[in-house]
N, C-alpha and C positions, 0 to 999 in steps of 0.2 A: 173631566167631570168633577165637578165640586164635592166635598165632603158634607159639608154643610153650609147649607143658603137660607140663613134665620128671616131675613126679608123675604123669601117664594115660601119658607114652613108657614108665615105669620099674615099673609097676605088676606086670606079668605077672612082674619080678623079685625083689620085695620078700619072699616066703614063703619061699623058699631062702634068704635073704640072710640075713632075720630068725633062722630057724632055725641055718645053719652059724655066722651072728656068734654065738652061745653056744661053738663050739670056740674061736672065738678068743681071748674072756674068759678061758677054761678053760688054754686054753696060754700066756696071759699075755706074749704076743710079738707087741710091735705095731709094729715097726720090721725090714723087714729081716729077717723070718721067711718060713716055709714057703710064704703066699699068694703073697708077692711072688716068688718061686723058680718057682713052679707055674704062675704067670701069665707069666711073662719063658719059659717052658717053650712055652705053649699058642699064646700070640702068637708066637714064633715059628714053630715048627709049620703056625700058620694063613698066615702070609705066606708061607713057603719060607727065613727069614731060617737063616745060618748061627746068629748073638747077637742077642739082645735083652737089655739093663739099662732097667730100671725106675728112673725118676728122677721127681723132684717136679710136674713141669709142662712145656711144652710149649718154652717159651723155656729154662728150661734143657736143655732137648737140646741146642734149635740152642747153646746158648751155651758148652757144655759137648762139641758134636763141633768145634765151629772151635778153642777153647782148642788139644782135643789133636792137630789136626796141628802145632803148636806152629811158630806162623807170625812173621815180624818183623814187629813193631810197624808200623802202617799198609799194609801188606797187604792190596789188594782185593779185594774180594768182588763179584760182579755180580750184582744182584737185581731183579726187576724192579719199578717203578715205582709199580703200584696194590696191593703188597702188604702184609699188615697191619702195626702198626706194629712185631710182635715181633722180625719177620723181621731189621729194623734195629737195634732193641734190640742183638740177641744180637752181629751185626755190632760195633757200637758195643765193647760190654763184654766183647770176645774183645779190644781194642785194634785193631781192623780197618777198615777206611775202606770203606762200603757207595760201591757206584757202579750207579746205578739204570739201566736196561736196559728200553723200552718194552714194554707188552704184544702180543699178535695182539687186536685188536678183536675179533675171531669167538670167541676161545679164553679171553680174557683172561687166560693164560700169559704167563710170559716169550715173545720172539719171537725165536727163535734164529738167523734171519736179522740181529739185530739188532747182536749177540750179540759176532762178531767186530771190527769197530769199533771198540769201548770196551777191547778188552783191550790192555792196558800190560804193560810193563816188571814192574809192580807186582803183576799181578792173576797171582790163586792159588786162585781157591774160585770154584764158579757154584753159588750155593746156586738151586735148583728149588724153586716154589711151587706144589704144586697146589691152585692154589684152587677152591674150589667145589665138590669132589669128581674134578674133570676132569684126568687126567693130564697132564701138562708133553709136550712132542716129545720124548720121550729119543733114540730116536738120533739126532738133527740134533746136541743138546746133548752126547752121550757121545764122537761123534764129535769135536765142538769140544776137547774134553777132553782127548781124544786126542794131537788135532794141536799142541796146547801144553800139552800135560803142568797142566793143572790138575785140580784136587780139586772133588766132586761130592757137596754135601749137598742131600741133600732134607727139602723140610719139607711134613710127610704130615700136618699138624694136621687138615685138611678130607678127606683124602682114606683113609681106611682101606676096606679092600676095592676100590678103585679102583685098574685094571688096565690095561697099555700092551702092547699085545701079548701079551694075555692072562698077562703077567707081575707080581703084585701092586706098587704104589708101593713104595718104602724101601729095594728089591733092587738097583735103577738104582746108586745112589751107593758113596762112603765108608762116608757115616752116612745112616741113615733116620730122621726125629725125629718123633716121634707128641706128642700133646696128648689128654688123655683127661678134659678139661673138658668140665662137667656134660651141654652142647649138642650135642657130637660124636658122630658118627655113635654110636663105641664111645665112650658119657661114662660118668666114675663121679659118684659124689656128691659132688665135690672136687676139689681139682685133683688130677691128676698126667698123667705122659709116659714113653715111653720110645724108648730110642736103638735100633736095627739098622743092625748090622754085621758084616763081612767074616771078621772073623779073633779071636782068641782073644786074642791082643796086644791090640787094641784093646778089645775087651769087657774084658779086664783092666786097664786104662788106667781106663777109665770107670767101672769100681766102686769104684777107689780115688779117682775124682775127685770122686763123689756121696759118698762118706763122712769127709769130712776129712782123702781123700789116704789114709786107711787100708784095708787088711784085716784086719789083727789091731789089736783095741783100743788103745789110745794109744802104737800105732807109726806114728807118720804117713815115709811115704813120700815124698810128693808135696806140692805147695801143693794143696790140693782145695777143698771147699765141702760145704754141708750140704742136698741135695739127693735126696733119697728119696722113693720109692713107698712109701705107705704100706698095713699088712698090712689094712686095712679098704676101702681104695679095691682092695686086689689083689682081695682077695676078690670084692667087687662086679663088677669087670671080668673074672673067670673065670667067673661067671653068665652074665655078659649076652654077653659071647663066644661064646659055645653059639648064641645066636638072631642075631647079628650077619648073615650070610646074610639070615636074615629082615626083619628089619631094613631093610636095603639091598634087596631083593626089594619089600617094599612099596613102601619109597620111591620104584623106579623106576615101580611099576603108579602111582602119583600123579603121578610126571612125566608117563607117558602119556596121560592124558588132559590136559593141559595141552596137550602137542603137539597132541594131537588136537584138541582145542575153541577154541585160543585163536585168535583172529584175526588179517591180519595187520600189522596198526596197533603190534603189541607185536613184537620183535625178542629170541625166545625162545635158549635154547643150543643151540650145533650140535653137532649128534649126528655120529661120527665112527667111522667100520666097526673101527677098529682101536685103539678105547679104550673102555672098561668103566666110564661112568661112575656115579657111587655116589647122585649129588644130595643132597649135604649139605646144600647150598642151589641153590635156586632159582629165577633171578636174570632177570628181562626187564630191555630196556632200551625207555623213552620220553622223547621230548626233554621231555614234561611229567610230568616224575617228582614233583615235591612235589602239584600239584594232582592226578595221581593217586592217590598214597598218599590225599588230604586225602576223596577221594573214596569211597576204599574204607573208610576211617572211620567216615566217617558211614552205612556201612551191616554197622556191625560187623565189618570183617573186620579183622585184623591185621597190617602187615608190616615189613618191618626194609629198612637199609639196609648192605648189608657191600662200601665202607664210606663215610660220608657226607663225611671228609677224606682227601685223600691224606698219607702219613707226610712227602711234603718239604711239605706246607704247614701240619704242625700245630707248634706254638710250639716245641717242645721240639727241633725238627729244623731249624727254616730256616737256621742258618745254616751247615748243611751242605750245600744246594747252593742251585744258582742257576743250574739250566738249566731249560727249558719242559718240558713232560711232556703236550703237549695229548691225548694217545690218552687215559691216563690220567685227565685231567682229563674226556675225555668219560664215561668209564665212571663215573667217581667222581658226575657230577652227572644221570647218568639211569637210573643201576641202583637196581634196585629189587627184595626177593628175598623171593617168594610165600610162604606156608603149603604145607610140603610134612616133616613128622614122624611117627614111628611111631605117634602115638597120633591121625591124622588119616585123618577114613575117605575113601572113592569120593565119598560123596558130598558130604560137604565139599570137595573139591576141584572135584565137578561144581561145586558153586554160588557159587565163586568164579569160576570160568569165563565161569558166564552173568552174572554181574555184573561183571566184567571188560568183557565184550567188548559191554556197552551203555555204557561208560564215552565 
């Protein structure tokens, strides 16, 4: 059984898409036209956001909302520890010094008890991960925010339509950074992302910073960068926007039976009365995670690991820290994250269950 089959998730969208892609031929604007306006319109609408800009991808959000609080050069950011590695990226190439921030084991969130501690002299940003689909603590964290004046990005890549007090992710912060690659809940055929924000200032900040710093043709304003939503991924993303609800509604009736059936040898997600989670992925943990994967192999099922290294221990990062992370380091060597996709039915997910729980 497949893990994911983005052709059988995307099917039900393809005859709209095939069909309206002929207006867009037809209007001959495939940068920065009508779709992408219409979509930055709909998506917001659907979260409650005041702005949404439409950008390239997912890391340019985040890399592109920290740019513009326009921060001094090594400036902290606090992130938490088993996040993926974009999260650092964008840290990194804003000129910002990421300073890593344990998960909750139960949540694998940032732990905002954790939270105060770490913060210096230096620190300026608590960028929020919701990984998995599962909302971050906002208030424990907004309130931290509060009490020292720091700035509040979220990074919504996992988490579209997932809710914190029934309040949608991306609302909490500054910026709300979305990733609309091809596996996300809302993916297109491509990359792209887009930012949500507060105020019009900033939504106008952001569009000259995705277009070479301009809004009128070769008047740049700004230092910027070339970073766009493209009028073929908007289009697609204003399709599949319409079913997104649905979408997230199946995936949850698939999580439930997982609660339901699985046994309890496997250490499934906690379910939490005052968050709305979306199940982008669907993550158990076992101390014998590689022989179980190896297991469930060999009786054709498929599954993934998000993520098999932590970012302070892959080449490109070590020598930016050099403290222990053992929560972390737990989650990173026994998580393990089931088949759980729109194009996956009842009863595939029954029969993962029952092969599961004779493992």
């Amino acid at each position: 059984m497949f893990y994911e089959n983005l052709n059988k998730s995307n099917k039900l969208f393809y005859s709209e898409f095939i069909n309206s892609l002929k207006k867009v031929n037809k209007n001959g604007t495939y940068v920065l036209g009508p779709n992408v306006s219409k979509f930055e319109n709909n998506f917001s609408k659907y979260l409650g956001a005041n702005h949404c800009v439409g950008v390239a991808n997912g890391l340019d959000a985040l890399t592109m909302s920290l740019k513009s609080l326009n921060l001094p050069n090594n400036s902290e950011v606090l992130v938490a520890s088993n996040s993926y590695i974009a999260c650092i990226l964008s840290i990194l190439n804003a000129g910002l010094k990421p300073v890593l921030i344990e998960p909750d084991l139960d949540t694998y969130n940032i732990d905002p008890n954790k939270i105060t501690n770490k913060i210096s002299k230096k620190t300026k940003v608590i960028l929020a991960v919701h990984l998995y689909g599962k909302s971050c603590e906002m208030d424990k964290i907004l309130k931290i925010c509060k009490e020292h004046n720091l700035y509040l990005i979220e990074d919504c890549a996992q988490s579209h339509g997932s809710k914190y007090k029934n309040v949608n992710t991306g609302l909490f912060g500054n910026f709300g950074c979305f990733s609309f690659y091809p596996t996300k809940t809302l993916g297109a055929l491509g990359d792209g992302g887009a930012i949500t924000c507060k105020t019009k200032k900033d939504s106008n900040l952001l569009k000259k910073q995705r277009n070479y710093g301009s809004v009128v043709r070769y008047k740049n304003e700004i230092i910027g960068q070339n970073s766009r939503l493209d009028e073929i991924q908007a289009l697609f993303l204003n399709i599949k926007l319409k079913s997104l609800n649905k979408i997230i509604s199946h995936k949850k009736k698939l999580a439930e039976i997982y609660f339901e059936n699985l046994n309890n040898k496997f250490i499934v997600p906690k379910i939490e009365a005052h968050k709305s989670d979306t199940y982008y992925i669907f993550n158990i943990r076992h101390e014998a995670r590689d022989r179980l994967r190896a297991y469930l192999m060999k009786k054709n099922i498929m599954t993934d690991i998000h993520y098999p290294i932590p970012p302070f221990k892959q080449t490109a990062l070590k020598s930016y820290f050099n403290e222990n992370y053992p929560i972390s380091e737990e989650i990173h060597s026994t998580t393990v994250s089931l088949p759980i996709s729109f194009a996956h039915t009842k009863n595939d997910i029954n029969k993962v269950t029952k092969i599961l729980n004779k493992f």
